[in-house]
N, CA, C and O atoms as a DFTB+ gen file, in Angstrom:
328 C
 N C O
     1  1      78.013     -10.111     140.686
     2  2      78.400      -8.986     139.879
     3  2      77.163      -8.140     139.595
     4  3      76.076      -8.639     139.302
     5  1      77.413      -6.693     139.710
     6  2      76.376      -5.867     139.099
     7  2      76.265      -5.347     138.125
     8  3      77.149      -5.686     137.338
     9  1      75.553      -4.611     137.722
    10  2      75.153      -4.092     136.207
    11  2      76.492      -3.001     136.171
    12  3      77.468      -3.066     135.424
    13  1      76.254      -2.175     137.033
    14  2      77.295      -1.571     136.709
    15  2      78.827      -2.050     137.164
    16  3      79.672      -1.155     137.182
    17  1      79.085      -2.885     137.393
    18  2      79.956      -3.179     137.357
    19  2      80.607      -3.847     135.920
    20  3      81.702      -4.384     136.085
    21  1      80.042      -3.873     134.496
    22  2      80.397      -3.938     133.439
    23  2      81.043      -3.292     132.382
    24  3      81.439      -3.747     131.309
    25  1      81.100      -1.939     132.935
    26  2      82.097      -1.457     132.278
    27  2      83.779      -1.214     132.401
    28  3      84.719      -0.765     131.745
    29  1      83.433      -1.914     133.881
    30  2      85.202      -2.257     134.327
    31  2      85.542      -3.324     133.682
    32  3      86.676      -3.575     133.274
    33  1      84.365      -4.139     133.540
    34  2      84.929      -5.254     133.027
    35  2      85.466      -5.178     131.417
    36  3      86.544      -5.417     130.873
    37  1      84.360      -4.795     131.027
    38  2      84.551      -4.357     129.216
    39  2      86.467      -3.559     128.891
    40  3      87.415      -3.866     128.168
    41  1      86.099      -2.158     130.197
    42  2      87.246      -1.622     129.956
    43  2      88.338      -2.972     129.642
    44  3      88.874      -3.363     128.606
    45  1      88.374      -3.460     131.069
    46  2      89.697      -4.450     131.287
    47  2      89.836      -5.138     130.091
    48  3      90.908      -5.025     129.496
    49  1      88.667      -6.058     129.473
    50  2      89.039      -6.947     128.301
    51  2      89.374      -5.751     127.514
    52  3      90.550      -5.898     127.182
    53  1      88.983      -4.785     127.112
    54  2      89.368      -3.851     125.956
    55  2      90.992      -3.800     126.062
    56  3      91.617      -4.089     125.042
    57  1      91.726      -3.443     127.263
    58  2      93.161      -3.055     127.347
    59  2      93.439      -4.601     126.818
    60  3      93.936      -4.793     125.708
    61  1      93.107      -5.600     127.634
    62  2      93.834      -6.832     127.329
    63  2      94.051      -7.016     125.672
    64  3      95.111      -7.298     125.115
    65  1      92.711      -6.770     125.028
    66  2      92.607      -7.137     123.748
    67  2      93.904      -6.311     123.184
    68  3      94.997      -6.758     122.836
    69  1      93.493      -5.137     123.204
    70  2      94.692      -4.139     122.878
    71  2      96.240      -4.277     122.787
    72  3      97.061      -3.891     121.955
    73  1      96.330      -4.971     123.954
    74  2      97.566      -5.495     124.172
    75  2      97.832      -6.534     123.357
    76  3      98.707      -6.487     122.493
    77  1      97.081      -7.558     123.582
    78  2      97.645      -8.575     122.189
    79  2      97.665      -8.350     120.585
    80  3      98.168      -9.096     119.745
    81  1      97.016      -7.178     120.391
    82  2      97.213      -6.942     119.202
    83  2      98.123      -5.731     118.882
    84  3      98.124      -5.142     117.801
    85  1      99.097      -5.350     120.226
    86  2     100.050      -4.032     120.069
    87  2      99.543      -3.368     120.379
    88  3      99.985      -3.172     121.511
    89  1      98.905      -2.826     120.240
    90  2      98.119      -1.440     120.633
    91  2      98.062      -0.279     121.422
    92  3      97.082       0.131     122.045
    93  1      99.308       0.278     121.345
    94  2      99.793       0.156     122.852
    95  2      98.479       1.283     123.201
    96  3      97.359       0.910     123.551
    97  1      98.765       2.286     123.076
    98  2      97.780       3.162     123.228
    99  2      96.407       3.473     123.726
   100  3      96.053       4.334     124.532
   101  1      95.604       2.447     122.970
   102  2      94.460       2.077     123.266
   103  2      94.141       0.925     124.199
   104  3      93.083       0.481     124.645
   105  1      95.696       0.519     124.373
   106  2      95.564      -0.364     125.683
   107  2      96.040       0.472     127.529
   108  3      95.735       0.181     128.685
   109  1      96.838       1.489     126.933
   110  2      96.785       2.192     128.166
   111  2      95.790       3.466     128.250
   112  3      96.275       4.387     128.908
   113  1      94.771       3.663     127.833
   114  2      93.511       4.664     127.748
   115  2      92.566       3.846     128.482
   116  3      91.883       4.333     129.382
   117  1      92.475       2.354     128.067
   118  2      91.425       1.585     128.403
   119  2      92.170       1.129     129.605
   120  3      91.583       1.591     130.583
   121  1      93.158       0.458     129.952
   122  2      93.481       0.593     131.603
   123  2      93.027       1.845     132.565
   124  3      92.531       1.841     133.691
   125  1      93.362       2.834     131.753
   126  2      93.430       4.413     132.557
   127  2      92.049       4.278     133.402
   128  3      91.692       4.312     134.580
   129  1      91.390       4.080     131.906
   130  2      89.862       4.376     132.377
   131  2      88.624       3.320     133.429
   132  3      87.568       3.452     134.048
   133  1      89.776       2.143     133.032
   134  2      89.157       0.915     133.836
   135  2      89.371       0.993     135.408
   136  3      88.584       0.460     136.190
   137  1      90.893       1.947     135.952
   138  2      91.366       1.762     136.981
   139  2      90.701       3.562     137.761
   140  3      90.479       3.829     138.942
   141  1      90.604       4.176     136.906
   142  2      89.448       5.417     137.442
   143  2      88.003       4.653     138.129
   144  3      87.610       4.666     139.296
   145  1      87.402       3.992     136.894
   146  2      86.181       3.946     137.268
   147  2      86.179       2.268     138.770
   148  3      85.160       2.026     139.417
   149  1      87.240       1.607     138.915
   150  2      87.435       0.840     139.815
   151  2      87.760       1.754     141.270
   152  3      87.182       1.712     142.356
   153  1      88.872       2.547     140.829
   154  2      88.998       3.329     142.206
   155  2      87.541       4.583     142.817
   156  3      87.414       5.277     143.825
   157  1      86.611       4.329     141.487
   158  2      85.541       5.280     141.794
   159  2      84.476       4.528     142.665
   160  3      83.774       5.024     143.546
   161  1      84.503       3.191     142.223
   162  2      83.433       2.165     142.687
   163  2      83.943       1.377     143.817
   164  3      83.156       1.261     144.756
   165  1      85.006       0.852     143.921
   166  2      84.801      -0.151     144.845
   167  2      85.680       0.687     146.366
   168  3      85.454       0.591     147.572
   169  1      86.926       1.644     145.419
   170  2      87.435       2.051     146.694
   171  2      87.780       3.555     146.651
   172  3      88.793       4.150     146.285
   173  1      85.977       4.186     147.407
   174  2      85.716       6.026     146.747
   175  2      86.543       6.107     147.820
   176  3      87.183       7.081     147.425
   177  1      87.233       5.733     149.308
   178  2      87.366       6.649     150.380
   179  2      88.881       6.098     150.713
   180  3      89.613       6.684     151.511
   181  1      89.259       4.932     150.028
   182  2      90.971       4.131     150.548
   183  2      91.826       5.308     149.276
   184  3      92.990       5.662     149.467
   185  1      91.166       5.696     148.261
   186  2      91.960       6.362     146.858
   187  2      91.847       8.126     147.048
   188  3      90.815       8.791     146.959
   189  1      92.975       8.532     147.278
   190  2      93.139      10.241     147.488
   191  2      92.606      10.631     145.658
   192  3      93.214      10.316     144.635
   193  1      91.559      11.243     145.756
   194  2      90.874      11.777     144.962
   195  2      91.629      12.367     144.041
   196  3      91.021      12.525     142.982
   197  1      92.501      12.673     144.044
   198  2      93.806      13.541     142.827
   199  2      94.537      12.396     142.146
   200  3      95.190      12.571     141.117
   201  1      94.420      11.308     142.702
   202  2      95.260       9.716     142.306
   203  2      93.794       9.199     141.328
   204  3      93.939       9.298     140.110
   205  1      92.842       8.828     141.685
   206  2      91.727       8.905     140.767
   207  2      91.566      10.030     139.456
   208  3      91.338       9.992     138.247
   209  1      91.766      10.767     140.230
   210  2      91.380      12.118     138.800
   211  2      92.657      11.972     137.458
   212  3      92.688      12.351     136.287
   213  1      93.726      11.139     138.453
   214  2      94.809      11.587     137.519
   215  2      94.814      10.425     136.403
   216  3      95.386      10.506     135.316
   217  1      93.932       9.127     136.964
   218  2      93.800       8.122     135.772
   219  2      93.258       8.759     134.660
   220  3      93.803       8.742     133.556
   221  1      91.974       9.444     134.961
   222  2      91.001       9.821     134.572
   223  2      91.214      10.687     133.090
   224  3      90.742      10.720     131.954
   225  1      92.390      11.441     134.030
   226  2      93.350      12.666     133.084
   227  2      94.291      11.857     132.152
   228  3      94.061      11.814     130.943
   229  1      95.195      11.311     132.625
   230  2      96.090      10.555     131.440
   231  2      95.019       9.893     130.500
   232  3      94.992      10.336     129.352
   233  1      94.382       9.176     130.733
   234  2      93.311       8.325     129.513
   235  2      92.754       9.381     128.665
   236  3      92.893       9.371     127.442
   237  1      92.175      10.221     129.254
   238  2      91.606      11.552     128.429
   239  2      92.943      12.101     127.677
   240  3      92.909      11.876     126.467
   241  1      93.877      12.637     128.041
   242  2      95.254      12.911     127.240
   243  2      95.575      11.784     126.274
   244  3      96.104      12.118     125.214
   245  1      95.406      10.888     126.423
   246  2      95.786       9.443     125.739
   247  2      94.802       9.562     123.843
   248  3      95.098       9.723     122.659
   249  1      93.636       9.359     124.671
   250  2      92.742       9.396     123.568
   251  2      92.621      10.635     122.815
   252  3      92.212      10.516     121.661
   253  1      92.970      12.120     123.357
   254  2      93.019      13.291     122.697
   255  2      94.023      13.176     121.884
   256  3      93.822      13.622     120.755
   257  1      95.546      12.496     122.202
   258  2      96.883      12.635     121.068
   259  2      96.313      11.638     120.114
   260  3      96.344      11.934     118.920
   261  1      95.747      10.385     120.513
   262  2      95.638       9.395     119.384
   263  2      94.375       9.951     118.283
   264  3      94.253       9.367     117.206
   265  1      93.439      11.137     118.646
   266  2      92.358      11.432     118.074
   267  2      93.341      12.934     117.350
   268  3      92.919      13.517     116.350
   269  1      94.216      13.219     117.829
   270  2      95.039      14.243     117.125
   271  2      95.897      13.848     115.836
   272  3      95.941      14.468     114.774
   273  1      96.527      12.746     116.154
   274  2      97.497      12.050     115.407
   275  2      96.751      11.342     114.106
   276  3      97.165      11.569     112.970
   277  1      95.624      10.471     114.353
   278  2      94.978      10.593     113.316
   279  2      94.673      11.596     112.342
   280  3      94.876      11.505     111.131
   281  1      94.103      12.686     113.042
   282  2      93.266      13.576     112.032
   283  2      94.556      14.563     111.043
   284  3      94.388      15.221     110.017
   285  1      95.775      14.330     111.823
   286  2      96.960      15.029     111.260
   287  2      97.510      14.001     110.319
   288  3      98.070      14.510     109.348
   289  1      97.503      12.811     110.341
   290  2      97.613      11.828     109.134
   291  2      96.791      12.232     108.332
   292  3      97.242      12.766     107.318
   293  1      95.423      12.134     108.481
   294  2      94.074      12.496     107.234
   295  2      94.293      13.799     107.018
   296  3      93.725      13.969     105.939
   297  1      94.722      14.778     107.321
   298  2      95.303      16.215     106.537
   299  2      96.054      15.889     105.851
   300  3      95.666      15.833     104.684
   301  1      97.467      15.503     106.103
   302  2      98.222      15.532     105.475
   303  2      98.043      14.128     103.997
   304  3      98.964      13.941     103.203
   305  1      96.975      13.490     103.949
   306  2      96.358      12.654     103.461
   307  2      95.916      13.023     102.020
   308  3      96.186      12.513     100.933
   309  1      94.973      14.317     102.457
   310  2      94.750      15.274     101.765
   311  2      95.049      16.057     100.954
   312  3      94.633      16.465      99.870
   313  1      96.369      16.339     102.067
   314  2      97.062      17.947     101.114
   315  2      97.914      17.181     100.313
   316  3      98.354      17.840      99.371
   317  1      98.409      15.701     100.364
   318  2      99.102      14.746      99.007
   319  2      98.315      14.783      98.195
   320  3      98.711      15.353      97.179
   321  1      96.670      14.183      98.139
   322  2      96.089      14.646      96.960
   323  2      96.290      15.510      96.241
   324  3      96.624      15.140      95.116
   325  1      96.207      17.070      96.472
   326  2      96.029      18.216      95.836
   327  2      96.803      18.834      95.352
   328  3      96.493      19.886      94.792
């Protein structure tokens, strides 16, 4: 195994973890991103480059709604205070 080959790995345990604790979300961001950076490394020329990009894209969409959805809880968090 190589050095860089650790963040596939990290990714992967991250989804797994995710998964056992529900998660759904943060378990399919961390697949997304585990199966981008696998199809980037081990197989750049067997993977049509738009099939890569598109992991790449859903995980990024993934983590933008869950970083949306939060911050629209903590507004509305807020505007109950006031």
């Amino acid at each position: 195994m190589h050095w860089n080959d650790w963040p596939m790995v990290c990714l992967a345990l991250s989804a797994l973890l995710a998964l056992l604790s529900r998660r759904w979300i943060d378990a399919a961001s961390s697949a997304c991103f585990a199966i981008f950076l696998l199809f980037d490394k081990v197989l750049p020329t067997a993977i049509p480059w738009q099939l890569k990009y598109a992991f790449l894209l859903v995980g990024v969409l993934l983590v933008a709604s869950q970083v949306t959805g939060t911050y629209r809880r903590y507004k509305q968090s807020l505007d109950a205070r006031h």
